[in-house]
PyMOL CGO cylinders between C-alpha atoms (Angstrom):
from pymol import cmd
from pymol.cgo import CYLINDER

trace = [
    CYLINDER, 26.39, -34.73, -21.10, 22.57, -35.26, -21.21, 0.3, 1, 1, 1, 1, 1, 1,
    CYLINDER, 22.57, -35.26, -21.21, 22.52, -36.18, -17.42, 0.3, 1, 1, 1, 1, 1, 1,
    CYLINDER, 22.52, -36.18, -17.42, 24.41, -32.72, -16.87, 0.3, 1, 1, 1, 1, 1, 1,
    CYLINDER, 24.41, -32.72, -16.87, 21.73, -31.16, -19.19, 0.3, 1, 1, 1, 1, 1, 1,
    CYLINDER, 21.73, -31.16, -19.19, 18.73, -32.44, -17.83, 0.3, 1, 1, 1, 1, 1, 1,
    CYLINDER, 18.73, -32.44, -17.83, 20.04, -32.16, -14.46, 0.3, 1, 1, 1, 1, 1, 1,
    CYLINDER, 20.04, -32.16, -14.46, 20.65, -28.36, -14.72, 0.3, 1, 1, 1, 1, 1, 1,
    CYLINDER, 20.65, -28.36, -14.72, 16.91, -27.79, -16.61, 0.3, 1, 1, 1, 1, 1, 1,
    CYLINDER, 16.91, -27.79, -16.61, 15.54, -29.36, -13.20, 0.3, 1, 1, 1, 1, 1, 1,
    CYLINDER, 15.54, -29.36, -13.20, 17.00, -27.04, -11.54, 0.3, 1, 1, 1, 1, 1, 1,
    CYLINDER, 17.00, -27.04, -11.54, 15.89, -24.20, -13.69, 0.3, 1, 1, 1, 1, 1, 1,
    CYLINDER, 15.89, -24.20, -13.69, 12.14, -25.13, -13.26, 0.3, 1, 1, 1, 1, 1, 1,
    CYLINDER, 12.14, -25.13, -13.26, 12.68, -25.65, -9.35, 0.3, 1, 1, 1, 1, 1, 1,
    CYLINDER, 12.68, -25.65, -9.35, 13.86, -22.03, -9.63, 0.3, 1, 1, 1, 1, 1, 1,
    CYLINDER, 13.86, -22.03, -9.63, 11.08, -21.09, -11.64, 0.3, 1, 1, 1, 1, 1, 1,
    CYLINDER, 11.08, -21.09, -11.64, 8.35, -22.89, -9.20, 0.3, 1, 1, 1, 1, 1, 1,
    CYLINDER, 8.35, -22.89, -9.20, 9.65, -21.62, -6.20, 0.3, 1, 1, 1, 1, 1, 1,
    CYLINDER, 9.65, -21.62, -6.20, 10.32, -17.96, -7.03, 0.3, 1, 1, 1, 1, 1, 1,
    CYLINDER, 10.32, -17.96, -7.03, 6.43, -16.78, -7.03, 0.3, 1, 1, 1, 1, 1, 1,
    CYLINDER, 6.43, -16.78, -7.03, 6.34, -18.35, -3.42, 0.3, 1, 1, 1, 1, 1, 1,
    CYLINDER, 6.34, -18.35, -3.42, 8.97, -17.08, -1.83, 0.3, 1, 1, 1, 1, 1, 1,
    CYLINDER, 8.97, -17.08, -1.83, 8.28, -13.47, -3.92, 0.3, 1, 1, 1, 1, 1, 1,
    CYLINDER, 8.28, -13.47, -3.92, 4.49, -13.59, -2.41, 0.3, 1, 1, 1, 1, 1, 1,
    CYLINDER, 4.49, -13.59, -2.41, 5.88, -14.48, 1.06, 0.3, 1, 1, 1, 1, 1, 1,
    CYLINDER, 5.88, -14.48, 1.06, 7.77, -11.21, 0.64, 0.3, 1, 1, 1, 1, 1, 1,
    CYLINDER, 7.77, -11.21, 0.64, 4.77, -9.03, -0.30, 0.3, 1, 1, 1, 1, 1, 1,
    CYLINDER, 4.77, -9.03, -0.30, 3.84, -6.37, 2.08, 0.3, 1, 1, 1, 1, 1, 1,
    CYLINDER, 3.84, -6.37, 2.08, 0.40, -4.66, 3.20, 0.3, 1, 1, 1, 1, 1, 1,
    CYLINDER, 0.40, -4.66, 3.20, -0.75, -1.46, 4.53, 0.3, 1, 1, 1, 1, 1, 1,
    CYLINDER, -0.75, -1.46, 4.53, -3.74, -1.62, 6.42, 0.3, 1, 1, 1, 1, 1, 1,
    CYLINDER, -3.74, -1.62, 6.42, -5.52, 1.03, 9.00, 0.3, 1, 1, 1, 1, 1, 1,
    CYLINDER, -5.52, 1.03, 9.00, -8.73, 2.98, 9.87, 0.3, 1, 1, 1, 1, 1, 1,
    CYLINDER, -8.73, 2.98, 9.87, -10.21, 6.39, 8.65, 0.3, 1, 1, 1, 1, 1, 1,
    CYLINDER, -10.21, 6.39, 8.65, -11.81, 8.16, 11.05, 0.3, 1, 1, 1, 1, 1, 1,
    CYLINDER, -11.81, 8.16, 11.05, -14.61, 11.28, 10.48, 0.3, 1, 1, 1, 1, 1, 1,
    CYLINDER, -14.61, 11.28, 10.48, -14.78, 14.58, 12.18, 0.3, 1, 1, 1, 1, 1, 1,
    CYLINDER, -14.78, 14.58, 12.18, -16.30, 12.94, 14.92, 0.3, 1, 1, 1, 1, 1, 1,
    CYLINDER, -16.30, 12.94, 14.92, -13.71, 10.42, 15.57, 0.3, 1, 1, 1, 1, 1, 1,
    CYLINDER, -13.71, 10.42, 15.57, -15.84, 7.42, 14.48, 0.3, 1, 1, 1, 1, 1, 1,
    CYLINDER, -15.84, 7.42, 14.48, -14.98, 5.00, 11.48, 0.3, 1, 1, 1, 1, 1, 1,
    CYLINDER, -14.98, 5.00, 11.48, -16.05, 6.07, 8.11, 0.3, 1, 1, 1, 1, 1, 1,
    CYLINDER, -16.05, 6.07, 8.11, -17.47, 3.97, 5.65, 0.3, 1, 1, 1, 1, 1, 1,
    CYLINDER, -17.47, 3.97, 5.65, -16.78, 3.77, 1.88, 0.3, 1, 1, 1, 1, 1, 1,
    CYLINDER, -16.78, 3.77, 1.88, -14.02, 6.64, 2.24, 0.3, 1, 1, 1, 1, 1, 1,
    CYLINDER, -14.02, 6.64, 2.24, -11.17, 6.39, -0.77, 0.3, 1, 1, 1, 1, 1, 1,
    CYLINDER, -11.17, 6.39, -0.77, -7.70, 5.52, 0.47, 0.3, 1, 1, 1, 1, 1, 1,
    CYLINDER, -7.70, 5.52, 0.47, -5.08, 6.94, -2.09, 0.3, 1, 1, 1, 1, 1, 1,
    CYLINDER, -5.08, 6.94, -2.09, -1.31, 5.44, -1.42, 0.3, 1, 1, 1, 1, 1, 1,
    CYLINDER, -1.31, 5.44, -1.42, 1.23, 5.98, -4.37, 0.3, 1, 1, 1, 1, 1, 1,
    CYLINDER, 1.23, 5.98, -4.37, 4.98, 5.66, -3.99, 0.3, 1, 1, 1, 1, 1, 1,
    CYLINDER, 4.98, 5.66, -3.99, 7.13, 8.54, -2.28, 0.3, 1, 1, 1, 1, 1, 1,
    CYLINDER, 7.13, 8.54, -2.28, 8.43, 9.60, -5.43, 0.3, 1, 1, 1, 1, 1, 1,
    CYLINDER, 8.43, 9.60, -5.43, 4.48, 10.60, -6.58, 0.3, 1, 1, 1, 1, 1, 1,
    CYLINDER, 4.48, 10.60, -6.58, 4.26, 7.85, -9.01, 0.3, 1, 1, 1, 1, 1, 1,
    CYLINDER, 4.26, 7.85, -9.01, 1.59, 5.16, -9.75, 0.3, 1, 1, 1, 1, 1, 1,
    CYLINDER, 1.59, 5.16, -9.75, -0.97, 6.68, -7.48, 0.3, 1, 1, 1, 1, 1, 1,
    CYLINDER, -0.97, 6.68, -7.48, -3.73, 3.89, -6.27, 0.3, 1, 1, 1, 1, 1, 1,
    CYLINDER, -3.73, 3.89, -6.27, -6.76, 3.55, -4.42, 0.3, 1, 1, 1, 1, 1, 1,
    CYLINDER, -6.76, 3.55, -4.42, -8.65, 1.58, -2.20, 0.3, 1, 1, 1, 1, 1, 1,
    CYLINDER, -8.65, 1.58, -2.20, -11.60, 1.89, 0.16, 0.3, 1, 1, 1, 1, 1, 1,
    CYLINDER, -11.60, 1.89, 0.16, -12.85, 1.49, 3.63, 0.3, 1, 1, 1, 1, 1, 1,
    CYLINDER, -12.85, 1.49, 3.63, -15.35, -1.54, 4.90, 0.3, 1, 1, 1, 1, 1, 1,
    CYLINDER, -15.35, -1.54, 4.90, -18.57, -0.64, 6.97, 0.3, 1, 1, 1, 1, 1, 1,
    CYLINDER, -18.57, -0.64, 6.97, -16.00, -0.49, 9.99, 0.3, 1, 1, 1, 1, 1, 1,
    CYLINDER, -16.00, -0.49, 9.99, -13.56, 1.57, 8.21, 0.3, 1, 1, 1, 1, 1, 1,
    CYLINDER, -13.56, 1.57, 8.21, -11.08, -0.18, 7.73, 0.3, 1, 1, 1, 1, 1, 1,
    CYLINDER, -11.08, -0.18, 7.73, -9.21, -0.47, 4.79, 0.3, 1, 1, 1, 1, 1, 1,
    CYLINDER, -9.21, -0.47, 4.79, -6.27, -2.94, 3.15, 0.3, 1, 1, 1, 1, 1, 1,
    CYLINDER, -6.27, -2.94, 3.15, -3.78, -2.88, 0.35, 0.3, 1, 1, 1, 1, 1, 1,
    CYLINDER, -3.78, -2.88, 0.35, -2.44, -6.01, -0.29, 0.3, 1, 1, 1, 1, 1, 1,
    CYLINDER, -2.44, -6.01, -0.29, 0.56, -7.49, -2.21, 0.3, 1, 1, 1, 1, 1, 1,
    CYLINDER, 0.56, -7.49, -2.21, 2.57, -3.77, -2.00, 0.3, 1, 1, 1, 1, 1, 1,
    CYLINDER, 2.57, -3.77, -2.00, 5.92, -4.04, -2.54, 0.3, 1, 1, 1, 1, 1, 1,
    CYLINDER, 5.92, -4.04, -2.54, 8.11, -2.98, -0.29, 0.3, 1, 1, 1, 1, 1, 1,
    CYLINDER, 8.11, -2.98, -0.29, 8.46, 0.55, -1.43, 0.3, 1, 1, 1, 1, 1, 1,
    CYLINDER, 8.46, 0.55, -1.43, 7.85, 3.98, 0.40, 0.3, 1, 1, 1, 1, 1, 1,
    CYLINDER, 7.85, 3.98, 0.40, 4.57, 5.15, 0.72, 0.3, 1, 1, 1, 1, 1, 1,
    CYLINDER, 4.57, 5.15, 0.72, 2.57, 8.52, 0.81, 0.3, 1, 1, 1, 1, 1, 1,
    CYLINDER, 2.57, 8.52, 0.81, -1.06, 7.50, 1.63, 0.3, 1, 1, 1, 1, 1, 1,
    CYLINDER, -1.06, 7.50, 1.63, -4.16, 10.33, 2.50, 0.3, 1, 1, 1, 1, 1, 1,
    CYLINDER, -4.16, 10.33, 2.50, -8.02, 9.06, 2.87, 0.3, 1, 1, 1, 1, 1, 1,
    CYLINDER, -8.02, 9.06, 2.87, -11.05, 10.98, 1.86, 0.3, 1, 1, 1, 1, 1, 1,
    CYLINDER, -11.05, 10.98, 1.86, -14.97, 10.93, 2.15, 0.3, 1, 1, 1, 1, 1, 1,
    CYLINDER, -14.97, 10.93, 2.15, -17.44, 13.18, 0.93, 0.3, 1, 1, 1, 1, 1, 1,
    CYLINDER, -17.44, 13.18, 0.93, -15.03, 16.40, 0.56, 0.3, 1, 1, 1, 1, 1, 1,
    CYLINDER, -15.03, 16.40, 0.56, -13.56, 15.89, 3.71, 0.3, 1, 1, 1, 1, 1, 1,
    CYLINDER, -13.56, 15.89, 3.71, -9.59, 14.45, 3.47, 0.3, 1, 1, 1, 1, 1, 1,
    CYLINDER, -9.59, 14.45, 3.47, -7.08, 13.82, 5.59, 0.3, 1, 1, 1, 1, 1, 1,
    CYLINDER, -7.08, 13.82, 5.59, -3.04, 15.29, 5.64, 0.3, 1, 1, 1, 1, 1, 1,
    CYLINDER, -3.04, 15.29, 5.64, -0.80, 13.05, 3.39, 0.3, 1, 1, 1, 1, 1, 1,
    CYLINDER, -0.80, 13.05, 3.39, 1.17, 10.44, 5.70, 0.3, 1, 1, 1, 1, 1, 1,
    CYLINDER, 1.17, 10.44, 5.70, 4.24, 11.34, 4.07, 0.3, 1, 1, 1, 1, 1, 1,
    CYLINDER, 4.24, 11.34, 4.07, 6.95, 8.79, 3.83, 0.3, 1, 1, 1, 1, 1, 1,
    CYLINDER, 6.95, 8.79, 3.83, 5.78, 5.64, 5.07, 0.3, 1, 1, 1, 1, 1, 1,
    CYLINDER, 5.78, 5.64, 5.07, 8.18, 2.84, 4.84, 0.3, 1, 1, 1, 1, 1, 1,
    CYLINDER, 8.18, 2.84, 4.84, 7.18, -0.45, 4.10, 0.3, 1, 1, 1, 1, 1, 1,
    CYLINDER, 7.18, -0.45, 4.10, 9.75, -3.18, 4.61, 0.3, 1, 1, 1, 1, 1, 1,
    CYLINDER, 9.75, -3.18, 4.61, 9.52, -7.00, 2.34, 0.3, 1, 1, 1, 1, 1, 1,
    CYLINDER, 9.52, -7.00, 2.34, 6.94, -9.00, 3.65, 0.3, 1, 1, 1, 1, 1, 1,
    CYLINDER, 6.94, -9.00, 3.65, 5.42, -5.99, 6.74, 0.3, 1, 1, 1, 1, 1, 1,
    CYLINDER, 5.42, -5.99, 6.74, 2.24, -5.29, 6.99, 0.3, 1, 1, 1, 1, 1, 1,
    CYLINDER, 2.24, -5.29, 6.99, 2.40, -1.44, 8.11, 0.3, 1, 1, 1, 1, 1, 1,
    CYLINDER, 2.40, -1.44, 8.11, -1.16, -0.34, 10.14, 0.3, 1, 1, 1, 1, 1, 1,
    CYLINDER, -1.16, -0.34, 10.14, -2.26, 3.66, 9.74, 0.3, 1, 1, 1, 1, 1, 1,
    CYLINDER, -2.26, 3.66, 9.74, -4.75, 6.04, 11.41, 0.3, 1, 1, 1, 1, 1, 1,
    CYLINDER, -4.75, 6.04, 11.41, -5.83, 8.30, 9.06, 0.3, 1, 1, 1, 1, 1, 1,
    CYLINDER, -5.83, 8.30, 9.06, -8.22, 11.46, 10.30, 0.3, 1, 1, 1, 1, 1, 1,
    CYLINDER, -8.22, 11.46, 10.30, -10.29, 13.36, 7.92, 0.3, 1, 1, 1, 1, 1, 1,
    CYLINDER, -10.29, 13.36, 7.92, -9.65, 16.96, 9.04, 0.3, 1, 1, 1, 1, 1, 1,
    CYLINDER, -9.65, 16.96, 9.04, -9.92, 19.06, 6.11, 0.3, 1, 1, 1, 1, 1, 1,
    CYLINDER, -9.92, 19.06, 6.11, -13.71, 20.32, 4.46, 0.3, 1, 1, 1, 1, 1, 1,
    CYLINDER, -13.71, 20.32, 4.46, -12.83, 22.80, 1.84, 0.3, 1, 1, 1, 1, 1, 1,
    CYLINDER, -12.83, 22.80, 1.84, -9.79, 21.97, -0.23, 0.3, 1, 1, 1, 1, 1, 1,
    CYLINDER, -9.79, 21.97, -0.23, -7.52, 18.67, -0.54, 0.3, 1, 1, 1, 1, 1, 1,
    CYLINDER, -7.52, 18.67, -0.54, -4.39, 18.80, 0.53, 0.3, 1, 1, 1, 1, 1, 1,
    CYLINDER, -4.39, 18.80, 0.53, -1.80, 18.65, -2.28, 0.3, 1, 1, 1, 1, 1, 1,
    CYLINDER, -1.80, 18.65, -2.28, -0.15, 15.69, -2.91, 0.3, 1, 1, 1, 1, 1, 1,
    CYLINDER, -0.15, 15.69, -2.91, 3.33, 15.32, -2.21, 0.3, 1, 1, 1, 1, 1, 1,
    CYLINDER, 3.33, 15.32, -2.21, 5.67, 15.34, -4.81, 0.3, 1, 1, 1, 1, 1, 1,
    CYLINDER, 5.67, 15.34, -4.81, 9.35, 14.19, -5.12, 0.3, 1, 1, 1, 1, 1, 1,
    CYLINDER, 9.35, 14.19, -5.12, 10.85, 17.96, -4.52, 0.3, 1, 1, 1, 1, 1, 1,
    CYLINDER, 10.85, 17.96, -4.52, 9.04, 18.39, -1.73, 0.3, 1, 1, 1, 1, 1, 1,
    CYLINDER, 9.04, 18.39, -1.73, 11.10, 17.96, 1.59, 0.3, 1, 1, 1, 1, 1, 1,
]
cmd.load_cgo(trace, "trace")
């Protein structure tokens, strides 16, 4: 009986060591670029990225090359838009993110006067 005991809690901590691993292994990312008016990388600009449904909105922001990661995601679907000095880009709408993907965008500021709205989960 205390073999069968003891035996089983090893197992139970195994479980428990392992499981952060194999859940980090899992993780996903969403990287990409944010480009100006002019086409060329912009610096500093705010990444937003939230989950399809609208909720738990989150941002990030661009290197000195533009560039831009979110790390350790889960794997969800995403709605992500970038912006810089009043100038935003269109929402990617829907962007699907699969266990352990990293998922690369292109986002284009296009837009000087007013943000566009974010998506929201009635919206088709």
């Amino acid at each position: 009986m205390k073999r069968t005991l003891f035996f089983a809690l090893l197992v139970a901590l195994a479980a428990m060591v392992s499981f952060p691993a194999a859940a980090q292994r899992r993780a996903s990312t969403l990287t990409g670029v944010v480009l100006g008016l002019d086409g060329k990388p912009v610096a500093n600009a705010s990444v937003t990225y939230q989950s399809g449904g609208g909720s738990a909105p989150h941002v990030t922001h661009t290197d000195a090359k533009g560039h831009f990661s979110a790390a350790k995601l889960r794997a969800d679907i995403y709605d992500v838009r970038a912006s810089a000095q009043g100038v935003y880009s269109e929402w990617e709408k829907n962007v699907n993110v699969r266990p352990g993907q990293t998922k690369t965008l292109t986002l284009r500021l296009t837009h000087t006067k007013d943000a566009p709205a974010a998506p929201s989960a009635t919206q088709p």
